[in-house]
N, C-alpha and C positions, 0 to 999 in steps of 0.2 A: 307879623306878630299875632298871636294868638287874640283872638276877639276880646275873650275874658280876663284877659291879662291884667288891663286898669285897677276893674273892680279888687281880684284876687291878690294882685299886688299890696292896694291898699288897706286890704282886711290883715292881710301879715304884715301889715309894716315895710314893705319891702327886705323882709329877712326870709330864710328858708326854713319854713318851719316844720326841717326835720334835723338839722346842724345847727340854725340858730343862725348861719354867714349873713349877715349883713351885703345885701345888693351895690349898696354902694361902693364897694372896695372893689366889684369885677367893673370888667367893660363891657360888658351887656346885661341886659335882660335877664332875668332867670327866666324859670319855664313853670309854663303851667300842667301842673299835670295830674294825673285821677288816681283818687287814695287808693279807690279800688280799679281795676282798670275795666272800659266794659266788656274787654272780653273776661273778664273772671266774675259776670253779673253787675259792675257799678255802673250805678246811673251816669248818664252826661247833665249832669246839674249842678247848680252851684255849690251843693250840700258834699257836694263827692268831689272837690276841687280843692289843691293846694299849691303854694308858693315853692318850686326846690329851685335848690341851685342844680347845674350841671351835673356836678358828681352823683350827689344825689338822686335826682333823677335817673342817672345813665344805670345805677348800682340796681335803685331798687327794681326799674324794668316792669313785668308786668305781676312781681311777686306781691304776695299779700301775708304770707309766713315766713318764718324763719326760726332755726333753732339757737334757743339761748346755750351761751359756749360753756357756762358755768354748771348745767343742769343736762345738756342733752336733746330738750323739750323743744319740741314744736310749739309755738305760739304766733298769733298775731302779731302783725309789726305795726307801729306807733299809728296811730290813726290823728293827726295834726286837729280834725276837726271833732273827734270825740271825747278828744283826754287831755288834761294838761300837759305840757312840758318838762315842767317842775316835778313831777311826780314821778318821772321815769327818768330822766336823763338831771346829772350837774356837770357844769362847767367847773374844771378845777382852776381856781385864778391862778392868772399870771402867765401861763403857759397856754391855756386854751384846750386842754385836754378834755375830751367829754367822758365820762364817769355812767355807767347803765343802772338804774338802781334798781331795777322791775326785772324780770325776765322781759318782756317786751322791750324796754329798754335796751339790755343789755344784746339782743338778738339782731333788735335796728342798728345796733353801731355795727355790727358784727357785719350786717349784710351789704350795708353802704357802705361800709369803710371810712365812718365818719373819724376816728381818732388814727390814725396810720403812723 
């Protein structure tokens, strides 16, 4: 298991804080893994560390952009530890559907495959 795992875990709650899935519904561990990766320049610090699940991880790989599907645009993809949640992504109740409200937003669903 990842060194950093504990701490990182406990700062997101144990959910992935780029879907929001809740760790305890899988049978394992999520992963820890770097907003930025440091082959694209991020640090290995805690500052540059987040909570994903699987998919999510596996999706975003060592990308750091992505185009929003609505515009065209190249933009940054969600940064867990610099921006809110709220602000770029809603969950539609009752279904679980995620909703992009940002181009950023809307570029991270696009690239992870968070709503499929």
């Amino acid at each position: 298991m990842n060194p950093h795992y504990s701490g990182v875990a406990e700062r997101a709650a144990h959910r992935c804080k780029y879907c929001q899935a809740p760790e305890a519904v899988f049978n394992f561990p999520f992963e820890v893994e770097h907003i930025i990766p440091p082959g694209r320049g991020g640090a290995d610090e805690d500052a540059n560390r987040a909570l994903s699940c699987r998919s999510c991880n596996v999706f975003k790989s060592d990308h750091v952009e992505a185009t929003d599907p609505l515009t065209g645009t190249r933009v940054p993809l969600f940064d867990p530890r610099r921006q809110r949640w709220q602000e770029h992504f809603r969950a539609e109740q009752g279904i679980g559907h995620l909703v992009g409200l940002t181009s950023v937003g809307r570029a991270t669903i696009n690239l992870l495959q968070m709503s499929g």
